[in-house]
C-alpha positions as a Markdown table, in Angstrom:
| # | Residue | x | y | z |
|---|---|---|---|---|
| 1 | Unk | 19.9 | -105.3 | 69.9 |
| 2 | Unk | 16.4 | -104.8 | 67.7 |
| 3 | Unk | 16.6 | -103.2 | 64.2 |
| 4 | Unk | 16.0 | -99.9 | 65.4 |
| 5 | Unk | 18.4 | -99.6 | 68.0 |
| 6 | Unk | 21.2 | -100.9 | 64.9 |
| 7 | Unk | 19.7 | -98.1 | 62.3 |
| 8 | Unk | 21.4 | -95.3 | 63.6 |
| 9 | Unk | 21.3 | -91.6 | 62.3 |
| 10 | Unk | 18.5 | -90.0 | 59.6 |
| 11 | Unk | 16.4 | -92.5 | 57.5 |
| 12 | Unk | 15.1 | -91.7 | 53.9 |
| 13 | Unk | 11.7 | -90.5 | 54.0 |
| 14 | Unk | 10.4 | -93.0 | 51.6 |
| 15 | Unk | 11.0 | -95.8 | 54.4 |
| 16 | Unk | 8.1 | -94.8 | 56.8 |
| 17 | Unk | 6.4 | -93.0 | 53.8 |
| 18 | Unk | 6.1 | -96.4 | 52.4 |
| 19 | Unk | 4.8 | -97.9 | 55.0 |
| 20 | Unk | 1.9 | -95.7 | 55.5 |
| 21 | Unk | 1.0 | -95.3 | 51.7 |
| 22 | Unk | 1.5 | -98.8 | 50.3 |
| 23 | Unk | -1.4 | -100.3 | 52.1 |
| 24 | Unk | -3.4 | -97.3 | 51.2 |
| 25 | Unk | -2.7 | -97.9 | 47.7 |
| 26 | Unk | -3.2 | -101.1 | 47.8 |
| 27 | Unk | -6.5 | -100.9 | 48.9 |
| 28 | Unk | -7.4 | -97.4 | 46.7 |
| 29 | Unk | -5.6 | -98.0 | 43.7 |
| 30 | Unk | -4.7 | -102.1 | 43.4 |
| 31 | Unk | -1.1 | -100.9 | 43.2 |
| 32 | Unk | 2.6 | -101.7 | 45.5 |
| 33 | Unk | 4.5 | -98.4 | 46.0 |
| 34 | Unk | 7.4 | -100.7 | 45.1 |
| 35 | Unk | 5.8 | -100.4 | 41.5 |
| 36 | Unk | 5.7 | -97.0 | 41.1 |
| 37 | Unk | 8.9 | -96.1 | 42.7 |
| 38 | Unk | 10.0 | -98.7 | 40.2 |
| 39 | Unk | 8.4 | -97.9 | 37.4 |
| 40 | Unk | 11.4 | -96.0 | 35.0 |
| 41 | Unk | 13.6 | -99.4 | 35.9 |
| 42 | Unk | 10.6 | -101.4 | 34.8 |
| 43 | Unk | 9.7 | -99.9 | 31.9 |
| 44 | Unk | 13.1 | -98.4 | 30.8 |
| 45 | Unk | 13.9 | -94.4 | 31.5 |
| 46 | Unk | 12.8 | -93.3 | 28.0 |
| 47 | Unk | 9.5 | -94.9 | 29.0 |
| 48 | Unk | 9.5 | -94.4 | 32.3 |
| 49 | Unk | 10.0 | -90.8 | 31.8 |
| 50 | Unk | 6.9 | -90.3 | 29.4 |
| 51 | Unk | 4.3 | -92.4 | 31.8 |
| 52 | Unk | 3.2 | -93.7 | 35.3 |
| 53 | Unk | 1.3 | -96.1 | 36.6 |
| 54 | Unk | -2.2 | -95.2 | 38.2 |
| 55 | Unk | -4.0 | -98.6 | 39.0 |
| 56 | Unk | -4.3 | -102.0 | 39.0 |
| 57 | Unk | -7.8 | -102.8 | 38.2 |
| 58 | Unk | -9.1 | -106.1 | 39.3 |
| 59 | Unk | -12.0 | -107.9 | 38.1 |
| 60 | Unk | -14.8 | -108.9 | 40.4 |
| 61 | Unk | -15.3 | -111.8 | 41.0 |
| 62 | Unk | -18.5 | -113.3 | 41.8 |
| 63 | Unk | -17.8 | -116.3 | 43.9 |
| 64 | Unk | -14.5 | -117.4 | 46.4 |
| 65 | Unk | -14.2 | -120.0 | 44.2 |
| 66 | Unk | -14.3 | -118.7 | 40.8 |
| 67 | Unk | -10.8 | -119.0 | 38.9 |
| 68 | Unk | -7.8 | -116.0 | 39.2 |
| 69 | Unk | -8.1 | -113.5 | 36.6 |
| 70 | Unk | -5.6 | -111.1 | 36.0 |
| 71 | Unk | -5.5 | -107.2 | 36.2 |
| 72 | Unk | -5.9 | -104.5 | 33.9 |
| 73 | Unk | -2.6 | -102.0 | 34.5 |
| 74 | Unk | -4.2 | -98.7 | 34.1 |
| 75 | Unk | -0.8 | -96.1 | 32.4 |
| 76 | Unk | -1.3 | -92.3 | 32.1 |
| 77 | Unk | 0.7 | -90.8 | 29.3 |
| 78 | Unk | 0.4 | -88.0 | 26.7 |
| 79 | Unk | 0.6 | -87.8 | 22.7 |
| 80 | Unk | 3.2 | -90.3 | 20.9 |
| 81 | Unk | 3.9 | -92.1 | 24.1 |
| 82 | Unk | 0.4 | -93.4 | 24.1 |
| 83 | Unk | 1.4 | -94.8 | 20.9 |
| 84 | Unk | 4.4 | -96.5 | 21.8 |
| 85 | Unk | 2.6 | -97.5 | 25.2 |
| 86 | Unk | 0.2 | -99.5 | 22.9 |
| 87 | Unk | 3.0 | -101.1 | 20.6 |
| 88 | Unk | 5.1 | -102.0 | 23.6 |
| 89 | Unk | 2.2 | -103.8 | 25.4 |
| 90 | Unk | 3.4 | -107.1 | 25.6 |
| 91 | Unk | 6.9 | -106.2 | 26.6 |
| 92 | Unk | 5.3 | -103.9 | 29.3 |
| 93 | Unk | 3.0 | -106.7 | 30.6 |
| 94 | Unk | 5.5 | -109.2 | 31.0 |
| 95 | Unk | 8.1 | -107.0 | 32.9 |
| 96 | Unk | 5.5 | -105.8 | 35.4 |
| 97 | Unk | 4.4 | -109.2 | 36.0 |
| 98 | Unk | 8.4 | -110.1 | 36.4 |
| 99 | Unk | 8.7 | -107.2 | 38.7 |
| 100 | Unk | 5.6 | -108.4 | 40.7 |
| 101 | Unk | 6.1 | -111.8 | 40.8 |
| 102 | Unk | 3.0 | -113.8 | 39.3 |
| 103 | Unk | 0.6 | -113.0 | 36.0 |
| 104 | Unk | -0.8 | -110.1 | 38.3 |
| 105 | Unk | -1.2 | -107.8 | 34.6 |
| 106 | Unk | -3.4 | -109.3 | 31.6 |
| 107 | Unk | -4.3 | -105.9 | 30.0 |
| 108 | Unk | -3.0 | -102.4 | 30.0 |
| 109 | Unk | -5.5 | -99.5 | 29.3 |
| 110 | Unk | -4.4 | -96.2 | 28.2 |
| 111 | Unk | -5.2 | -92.7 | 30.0 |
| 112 | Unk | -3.8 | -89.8 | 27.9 |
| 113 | Unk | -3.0 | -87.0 | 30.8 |
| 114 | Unk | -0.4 | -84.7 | 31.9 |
| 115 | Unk | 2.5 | -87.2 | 33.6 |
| 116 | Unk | 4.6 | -84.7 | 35.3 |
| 117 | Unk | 2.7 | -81.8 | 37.7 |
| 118 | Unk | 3.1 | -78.1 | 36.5 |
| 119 | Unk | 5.8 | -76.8 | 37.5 |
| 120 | Unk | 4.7 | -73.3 | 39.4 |
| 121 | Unk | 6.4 | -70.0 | 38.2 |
| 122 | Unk | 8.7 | -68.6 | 40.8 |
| 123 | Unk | 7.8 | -64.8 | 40.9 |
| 124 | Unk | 10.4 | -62.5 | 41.6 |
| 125 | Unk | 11.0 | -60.2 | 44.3 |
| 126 | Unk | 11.6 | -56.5 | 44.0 |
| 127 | Unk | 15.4 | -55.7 | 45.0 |
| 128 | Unk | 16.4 | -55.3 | 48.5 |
| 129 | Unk | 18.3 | -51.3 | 48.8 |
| 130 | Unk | 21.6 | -51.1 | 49.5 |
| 131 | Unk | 21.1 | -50.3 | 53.1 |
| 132 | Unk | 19.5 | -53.5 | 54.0 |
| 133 | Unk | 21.3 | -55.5 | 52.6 |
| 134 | Unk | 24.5 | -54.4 | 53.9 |
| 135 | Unk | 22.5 | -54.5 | 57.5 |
| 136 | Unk | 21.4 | -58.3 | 56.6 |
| 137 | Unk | 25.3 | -58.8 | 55.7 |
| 138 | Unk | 26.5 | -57.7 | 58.6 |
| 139 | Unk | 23.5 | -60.0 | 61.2 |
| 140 | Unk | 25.3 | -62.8 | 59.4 |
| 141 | Unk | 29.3 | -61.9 | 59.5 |
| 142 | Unk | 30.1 | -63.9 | 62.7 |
| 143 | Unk | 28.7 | -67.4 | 61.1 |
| 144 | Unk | 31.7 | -69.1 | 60.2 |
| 145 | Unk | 29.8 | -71.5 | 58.0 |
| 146 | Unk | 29.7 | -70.2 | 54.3 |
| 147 | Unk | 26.6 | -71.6 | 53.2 |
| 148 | Unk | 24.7 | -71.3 | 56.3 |
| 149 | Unk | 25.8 | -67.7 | 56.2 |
| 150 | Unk | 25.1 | -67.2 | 52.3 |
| 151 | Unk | 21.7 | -69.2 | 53.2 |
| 152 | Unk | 20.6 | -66.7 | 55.5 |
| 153 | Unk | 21.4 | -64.0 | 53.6 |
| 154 | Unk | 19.2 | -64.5 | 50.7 |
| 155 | Unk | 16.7 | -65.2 | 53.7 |
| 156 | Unk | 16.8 | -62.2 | 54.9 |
| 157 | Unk | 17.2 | -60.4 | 51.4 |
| 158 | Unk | 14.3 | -62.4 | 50.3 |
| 159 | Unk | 11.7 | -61.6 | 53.5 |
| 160 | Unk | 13.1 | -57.9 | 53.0 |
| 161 | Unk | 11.9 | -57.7 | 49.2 |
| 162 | Unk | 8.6 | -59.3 | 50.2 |
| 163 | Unk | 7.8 | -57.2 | 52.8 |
| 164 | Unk | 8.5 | -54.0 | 50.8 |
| 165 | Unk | 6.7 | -55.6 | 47.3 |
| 166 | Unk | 3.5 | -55.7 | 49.4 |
């Protein structure tokens, strides 16, 4: 029996997802996926939480011959961390390189951005009237599951609201 006949049921997303990206990284960015999924157990969560990786810059090398040379670890963080980024570079270096397995990091440069996406506003819906909601309650008595019946029932409140705040 082959490995996907044994693996049975759903698979994390990250499995496939890795697959695809990592070599597109690698190529784009100089980077493993492994590293940035990583990169809070690498760098400890008080770091890890503060900045991310972004690329592995490699220098160019002239000749096939000419001797390794190792990469310059490009971190995006804001304010203060930059700070601490920069005091903790030796410790950072080292721990990457552990995690990677060779002297891949010889450098680490400093981009002060925004770490964590915006997180978009929900806007709120006008309330549904009494009448349809009671007619969306009752579509969804016979479920017998409670939250696939609760579920639907903000559905339906929520497509209700949106059609009448248009």
């Amino acid at each position: 029996m082959n490995d996907s006949q044994q693996r049975k049921g759903f698979r994390p997303l990250a499995d496939p997802a890795a697959g695809i990206l990592d070599p597109v990284l690698r190529k784009r960015a100089g980077i493993t996926i492994e590293l940035v999924q990583a990169w809070d157990e690498v760098v400890g969560s008080s770091l890890g939480e503060l900045s991310r990786p972004l690329k592995l810059i490699w220098p160019r090398r002239a000749r096939e011959d000419d001797p390794f040379q190792p990469a310059t670890l490009v971190i995006a963080c804001q304010g203060f961390t930059a700070m601490r980024v920069q005091h903790e570079t030796g410790e950072i270096i080292s721990r990457v390189n552990a995690f990677l397995g060779f002297a891949a990091v010889g450098r680490i440069k400093i981009e002060q951005k925004p770490v964590a996406l915006p997180v978009a506003k929900k806007r709120s819906l006008p309330p549904v009237d009494a009448e349809t909601s009671r007619k969306i309650s009752h579509a969804v008595e016979p479920i017998e599951d409670d939250g696939l019946r609760e579920a639907l029932e903000r559905l339906g409140n929520s497509i209700h609201a949106e059609r009448k705040g248009r």
